[in-house]
C-alpha positions in Angstrom: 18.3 28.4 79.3 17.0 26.2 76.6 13.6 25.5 78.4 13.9 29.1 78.6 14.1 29.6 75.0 11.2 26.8 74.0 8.8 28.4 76.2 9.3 31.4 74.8 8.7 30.3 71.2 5.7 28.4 72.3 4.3 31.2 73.9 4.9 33.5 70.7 3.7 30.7 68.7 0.6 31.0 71.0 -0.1 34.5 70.2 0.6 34.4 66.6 -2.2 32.0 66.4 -4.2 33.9 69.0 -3.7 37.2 66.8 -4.9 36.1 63.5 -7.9 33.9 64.6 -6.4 30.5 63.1 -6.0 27.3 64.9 -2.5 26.0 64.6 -3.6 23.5 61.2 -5.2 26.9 59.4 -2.1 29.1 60.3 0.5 26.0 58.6 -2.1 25.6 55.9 -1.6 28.4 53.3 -1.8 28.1 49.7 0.3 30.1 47.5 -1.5 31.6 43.8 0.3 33.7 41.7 -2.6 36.8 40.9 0.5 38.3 38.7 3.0 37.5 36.4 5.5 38.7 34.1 4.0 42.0 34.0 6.2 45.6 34.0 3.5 47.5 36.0 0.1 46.1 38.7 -1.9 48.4 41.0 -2.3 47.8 44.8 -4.9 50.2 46.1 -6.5 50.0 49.9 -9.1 52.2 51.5 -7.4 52.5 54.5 -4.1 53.2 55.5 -1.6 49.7 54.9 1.4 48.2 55.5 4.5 47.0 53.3 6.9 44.7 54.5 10.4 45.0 52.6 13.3 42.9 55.3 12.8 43.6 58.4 12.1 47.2 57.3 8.2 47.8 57.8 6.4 50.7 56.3 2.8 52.2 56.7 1.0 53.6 53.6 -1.6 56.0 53.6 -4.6 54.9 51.6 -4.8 55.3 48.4 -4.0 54.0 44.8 -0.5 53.1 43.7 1.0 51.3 40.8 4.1 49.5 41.9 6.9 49.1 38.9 10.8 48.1 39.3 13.7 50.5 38.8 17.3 49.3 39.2 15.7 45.9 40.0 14.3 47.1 43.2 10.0 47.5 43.9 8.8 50.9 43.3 5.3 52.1 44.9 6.0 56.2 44.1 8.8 58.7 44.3 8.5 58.6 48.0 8.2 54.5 48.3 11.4 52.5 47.1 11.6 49.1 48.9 14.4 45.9 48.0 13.5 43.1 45.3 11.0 41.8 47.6 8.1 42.9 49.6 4.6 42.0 51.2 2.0 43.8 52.2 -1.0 43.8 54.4 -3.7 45.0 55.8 -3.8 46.7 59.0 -5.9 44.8 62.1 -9.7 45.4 61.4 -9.0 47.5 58.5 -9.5 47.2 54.9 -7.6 44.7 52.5 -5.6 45.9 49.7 -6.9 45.2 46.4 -4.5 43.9 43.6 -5.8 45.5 40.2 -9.3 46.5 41.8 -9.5 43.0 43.3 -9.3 42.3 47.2 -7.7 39.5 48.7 -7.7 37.8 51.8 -4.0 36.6 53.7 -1.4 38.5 52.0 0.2 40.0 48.8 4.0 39.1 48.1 5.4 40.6 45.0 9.2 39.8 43.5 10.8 41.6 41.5 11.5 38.2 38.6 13.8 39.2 35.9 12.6 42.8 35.4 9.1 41.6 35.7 6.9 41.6 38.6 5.6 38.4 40.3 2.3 39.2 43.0 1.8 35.7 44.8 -1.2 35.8 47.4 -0.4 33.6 50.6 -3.6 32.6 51.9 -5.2 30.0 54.0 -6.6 26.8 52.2 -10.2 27.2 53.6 -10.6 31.1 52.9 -9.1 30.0 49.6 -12.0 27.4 48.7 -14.6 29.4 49.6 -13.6 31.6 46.9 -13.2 29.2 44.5 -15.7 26.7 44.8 -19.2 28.7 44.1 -18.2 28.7 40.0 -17.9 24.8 40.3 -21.3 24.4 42.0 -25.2 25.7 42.8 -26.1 26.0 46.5 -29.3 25.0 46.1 -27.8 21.8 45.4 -27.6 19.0 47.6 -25.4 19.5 50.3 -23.3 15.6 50.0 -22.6 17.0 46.0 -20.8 20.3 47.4 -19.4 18.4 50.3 -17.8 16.1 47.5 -16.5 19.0 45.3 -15.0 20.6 48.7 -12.8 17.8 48.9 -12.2 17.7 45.3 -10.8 20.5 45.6 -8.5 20.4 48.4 -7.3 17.4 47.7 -6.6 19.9 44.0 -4.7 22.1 46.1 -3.0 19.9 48.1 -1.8 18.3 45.3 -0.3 21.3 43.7 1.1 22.6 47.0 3.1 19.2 47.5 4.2 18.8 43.7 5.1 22.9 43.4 7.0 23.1 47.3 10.2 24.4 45.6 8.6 26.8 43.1 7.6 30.1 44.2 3.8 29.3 43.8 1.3 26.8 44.1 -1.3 27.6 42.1 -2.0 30.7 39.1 -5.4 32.3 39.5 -6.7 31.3 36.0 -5.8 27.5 37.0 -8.3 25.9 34.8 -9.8 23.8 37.4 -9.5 26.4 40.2 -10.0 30.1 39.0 -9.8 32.4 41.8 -11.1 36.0 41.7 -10.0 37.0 45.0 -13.1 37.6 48.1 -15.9 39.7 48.3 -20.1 39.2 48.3 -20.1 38.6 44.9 -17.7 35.7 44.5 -18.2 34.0 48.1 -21.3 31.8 48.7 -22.6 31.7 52.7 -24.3 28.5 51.8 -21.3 26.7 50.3 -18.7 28.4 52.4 -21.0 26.4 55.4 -20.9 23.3 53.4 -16.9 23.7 53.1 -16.8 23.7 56.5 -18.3 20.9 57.3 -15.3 19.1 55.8 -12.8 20.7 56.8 -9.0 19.4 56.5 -10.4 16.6 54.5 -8.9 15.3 51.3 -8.3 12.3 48.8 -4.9 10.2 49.1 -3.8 7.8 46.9 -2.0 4.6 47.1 1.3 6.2 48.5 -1.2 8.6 50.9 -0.7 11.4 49.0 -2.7 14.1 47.8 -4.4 13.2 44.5 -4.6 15.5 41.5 -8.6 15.4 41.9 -9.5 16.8 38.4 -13.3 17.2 37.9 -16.0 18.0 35.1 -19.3 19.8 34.8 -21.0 16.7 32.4 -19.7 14.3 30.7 -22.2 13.0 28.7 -22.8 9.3 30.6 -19.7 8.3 30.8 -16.6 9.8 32.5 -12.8 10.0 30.6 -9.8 8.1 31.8 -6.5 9.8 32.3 -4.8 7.4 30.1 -7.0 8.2 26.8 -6.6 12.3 28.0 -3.6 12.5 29.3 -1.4 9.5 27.5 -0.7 8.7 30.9 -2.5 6.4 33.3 -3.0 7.3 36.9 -5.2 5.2 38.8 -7.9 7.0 40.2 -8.9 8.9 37.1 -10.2 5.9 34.8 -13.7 5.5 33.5 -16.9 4.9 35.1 -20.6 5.5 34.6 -21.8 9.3 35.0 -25.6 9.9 36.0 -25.5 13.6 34.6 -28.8 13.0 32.0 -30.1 15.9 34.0 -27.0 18.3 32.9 -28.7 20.6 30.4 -25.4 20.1 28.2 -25.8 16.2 28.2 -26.5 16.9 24.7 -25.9 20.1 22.7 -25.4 21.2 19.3 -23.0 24.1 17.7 -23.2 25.3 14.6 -20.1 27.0 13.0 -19.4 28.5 9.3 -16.2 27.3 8.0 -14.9 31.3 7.3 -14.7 31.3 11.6 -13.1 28.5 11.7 -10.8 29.2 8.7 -9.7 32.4 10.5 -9.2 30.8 14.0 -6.7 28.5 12.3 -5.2 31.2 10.1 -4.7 33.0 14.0 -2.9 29.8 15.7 -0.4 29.7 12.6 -2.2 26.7 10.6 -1.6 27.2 6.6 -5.0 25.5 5.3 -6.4 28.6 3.4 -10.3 27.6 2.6 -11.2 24.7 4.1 -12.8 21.8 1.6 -12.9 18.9 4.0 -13.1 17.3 7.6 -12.0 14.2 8.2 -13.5 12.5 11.7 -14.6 9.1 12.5 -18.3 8.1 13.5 -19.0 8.2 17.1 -20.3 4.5 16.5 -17.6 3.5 14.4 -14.6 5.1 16.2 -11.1 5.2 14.2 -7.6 5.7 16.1 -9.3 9.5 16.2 -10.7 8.8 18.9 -10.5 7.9 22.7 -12.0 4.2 24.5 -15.0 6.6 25.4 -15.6 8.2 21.9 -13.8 11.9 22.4 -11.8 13.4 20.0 -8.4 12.8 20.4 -7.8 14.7 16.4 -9.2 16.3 13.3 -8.0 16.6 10.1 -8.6 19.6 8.1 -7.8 19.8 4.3 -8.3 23.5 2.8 -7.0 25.3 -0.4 -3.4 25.8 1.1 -2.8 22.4 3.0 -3.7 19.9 5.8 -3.4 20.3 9.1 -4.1 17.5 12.2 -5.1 19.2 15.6 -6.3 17.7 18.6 -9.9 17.3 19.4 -8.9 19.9 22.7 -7.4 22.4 20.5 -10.5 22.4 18.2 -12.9 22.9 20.9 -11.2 25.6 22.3 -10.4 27.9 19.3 -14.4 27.4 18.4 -15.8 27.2 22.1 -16.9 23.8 22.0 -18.5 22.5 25.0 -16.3 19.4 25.3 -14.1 16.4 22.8 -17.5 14.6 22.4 -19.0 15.2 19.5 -20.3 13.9 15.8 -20.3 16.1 13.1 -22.0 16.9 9.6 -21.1 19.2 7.1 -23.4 20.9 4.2 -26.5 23.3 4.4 -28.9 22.3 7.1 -32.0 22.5 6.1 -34.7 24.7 8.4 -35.6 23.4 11.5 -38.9 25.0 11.5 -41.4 26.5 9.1 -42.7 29.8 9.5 -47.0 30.0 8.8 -48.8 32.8 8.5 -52.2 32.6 10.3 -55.0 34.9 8.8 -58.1 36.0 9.9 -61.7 35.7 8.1 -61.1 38.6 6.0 -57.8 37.3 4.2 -55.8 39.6 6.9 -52.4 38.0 8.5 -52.5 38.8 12.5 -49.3 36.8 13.2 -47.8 33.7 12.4 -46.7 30.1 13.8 -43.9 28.2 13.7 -44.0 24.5 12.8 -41.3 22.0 13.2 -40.1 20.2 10.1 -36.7 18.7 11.3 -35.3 16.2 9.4 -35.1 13.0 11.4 -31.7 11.3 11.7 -33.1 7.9 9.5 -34.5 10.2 6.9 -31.5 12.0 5.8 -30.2 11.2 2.0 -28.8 8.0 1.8 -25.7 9.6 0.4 -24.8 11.6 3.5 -24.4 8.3 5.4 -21.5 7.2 3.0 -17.9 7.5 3.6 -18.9 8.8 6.9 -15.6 9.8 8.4 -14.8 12.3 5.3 -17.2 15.6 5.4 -16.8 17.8 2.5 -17.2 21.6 2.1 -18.5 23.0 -1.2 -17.9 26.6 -0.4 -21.7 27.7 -0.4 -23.0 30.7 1.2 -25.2 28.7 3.6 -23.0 26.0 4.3 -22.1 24.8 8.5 -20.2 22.9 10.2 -22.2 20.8 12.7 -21.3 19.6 15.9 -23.4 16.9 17.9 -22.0 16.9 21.2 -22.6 15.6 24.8 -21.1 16.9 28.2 -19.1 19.9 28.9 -15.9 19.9 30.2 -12.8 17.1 30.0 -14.6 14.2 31.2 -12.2 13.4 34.1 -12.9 13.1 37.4 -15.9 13.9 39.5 -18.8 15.1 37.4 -20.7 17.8 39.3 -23.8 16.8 37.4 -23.4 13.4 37.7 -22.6 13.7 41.6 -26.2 15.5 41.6 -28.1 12.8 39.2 -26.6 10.2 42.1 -28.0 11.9 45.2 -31.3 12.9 43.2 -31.8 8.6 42.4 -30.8 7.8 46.0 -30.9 10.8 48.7 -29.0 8.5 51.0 -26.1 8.6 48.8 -23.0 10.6 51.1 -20.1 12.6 49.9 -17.9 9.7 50.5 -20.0 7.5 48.1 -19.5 10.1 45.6 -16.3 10.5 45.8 -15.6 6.4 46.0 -17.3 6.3 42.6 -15.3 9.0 40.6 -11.7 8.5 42.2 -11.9 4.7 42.9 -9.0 3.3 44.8 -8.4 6.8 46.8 -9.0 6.5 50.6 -10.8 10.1 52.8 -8.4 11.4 54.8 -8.7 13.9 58.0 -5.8 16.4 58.7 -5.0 15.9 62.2 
């Protein structure tokens, strides 16, 4: 009776495989992201009909549009659809997928009714998962060892999440800063890179304890990656910092220019009392204070206004004024024009256009007097005045730098994904699902 019974489940198991098109690793392999959270109301809509899933209790939808809401804690599509706290839908064999919010996904939605909000987790497989995800993070005219290398960046990501987040009800949120997922369709999925994903599949980054690493990456970081310890005031030992070859990155340097009234009002917004801002305090980049991490970034400011002082971290700053990364140098006071506009006349006294003609200031040339007590930059309150920032690299600095895994295959075209990946996560080993 028992060999029976085994066969049985093997066959079933067979067919399940068999009936979804996944080997036996794909169909164990799904990754969980919550697409919605504590929200009262979301729309599922499908162009064919659909099914819901509520118990054992299964249900067949006619296409449509509905907005599913709770009621007496239970999951409401319309008057006529009522299902339990729980349900998940799907789409019908060679028919449409539902879209959550105008957005399709492939696998499956689950949605929970969580303390009178609604919870939408979609369960779908890694790969599928990846190929949505990973065209923001690369170019597919790139070389192909690059997006091999951020491929298993990011599984090894996921994995991570999946492992550390087993008891929670999702691995992953869609805005995940590293990972943002938008769902599938033409637009967001790549042929090239999806090819390129592929070609590694099932392979990921363990650690010491063969584990899944937290494989964190970066679009530039300006020459030289960030160590977890200096960002995250914790060390982990394959995020420490080595030599980036992202020259190429067109933000290896960048400047921004703010006025101090934006910046006054994005602090007045976060709940900083500083009123109108009359100084920055910020160490050199080549005379770095305790302000600062082993690699130069910002770990704080200080900013002194009319109503008080505030200290914020270099990460909070950048985001609030859409800095590019921590890495920056900065100058305050009116900058004087870059260029000088000459008008260019004919023979009879006539202008017939004009020409611009650089007359930037170099660096050595500046006023003695702006080089002193270089860590203090005051604000006079002028019309024109700025707040400068000199930055390099865009992103955190940790982990593989997609630029810099491109400046290394440009120098040697030998260079392989696992040489990339050796560099940026040192001490990790490549690992093969079975």
């Amino acid at each position: 009776m028992l060999k029976k019974i085994i066969i049985t489940f093997l066959v079933a198991l067979g067919y399940l495989y068999g009936a979804f098109g996944l080997s036996k690793s794909e169909a164990a392999e799904l990754i969980r992201v919550a697409l919605v959270h504590n929200q009262a109301t979301a729309e599922i809509s499908c162009d064919s009909d659909f099914e819901v899933q509520s118990g054992s209790n299964k249900s067949i939808l006619p296409k449509g549009k509905y907005f599913l809401h709770i009621v007496d804690g239970k999951l409401v599509m319309d008057e006529q659809h009522a299902f339990g706290s729980t349900i998940s839908v799907h789409a019908l064999a060679g028919k449409a997928l539902p879209r959550l919010n105008q957005r399709s996904y492939k696998g499956y939605l689950r949605a929970l009714a969580d303390n009178g909000k609604i919870l939408v987790v979609n369960y779908v497989d890694l790969e599928q998962f990846l190929a949505s995800v990973l065209p923001t993070k690369t170019m597919v005219v790139w070389p192909d060892e690059v997006i091999k290398a951020q491929a298993v960046a990011a599984r090894s990501y996921a994995l991570y999440h999946k492992r550390i987040n087993r008891n929670k009800q999702y691995d992953l949120t869609a805005n995940d800063k590293e990972l943002p997922y938008e769902g599938t369709g033409p637009r967001i999925e790549k042929a090239g890179v999806t090819k390129l994903i592929a070609a590694t599949r099932g392979q990921y980054l363990a650690d010491a304890q063969d584990l899944p690493i937290e494989a964190v990456t970066t679009s530039s970081s300006g020459g030289l990656t960030e160590a977890a310890s200096s960002a995250w005031g914790r060390a982990v030992s394959y995020l420490q910092s080595v030599a980036d070859y992202d020259s190429d990155s067109p933000d290896y340097k960048w400047e921004q220019r703010v006025t101090p009234a934006l910046l006054e009002g994005q602090l007045a917004q976060r709940g900083y009392t500083v009123g109108q801002l009359n100084s920055v305090r910020l160490s050199p980049l080549d005379a770095p204070d305790d302000d600062r991490t082993t690699t130069g970034r910002v770990r704080y400011i200080i900013l002194s206004g009319s109503a008080g002082t505030v200290k914020i971290s270099g990460a909070e700053l950048a985001e609030i004024i859409g800095l590019k990364s921590t890495l920056f140098d900065l100058e305050t006071g009116t900058p004087p024009p870059e260029t000088l506009k000459v008008p260019i006349e004919d023979r009879y006294g006539f202008e017939v256009g004009s020409k611009d003609i650089d007359i930037k200031v170099k660096e050595d040339e500046r006023p003695v007097w702006n080089r002193l007590l270089r860590s203090y930059h005051m604000l006079s309150g002028g019309k024109e005045e700025k707040i400068i920032f000199h930055g390099k690299g865009r992103g955190t600095g940790l982990g593989l730098s997609a630029w810099g895994a491109r400046g290394m295959v440009v120098a040697n075209e030998k260079t392989t994904y696992a040489q990339i990946l050796e560099h940026y996560y040192p001490g990790t080993r490549l690992v093969t699902v079975k």
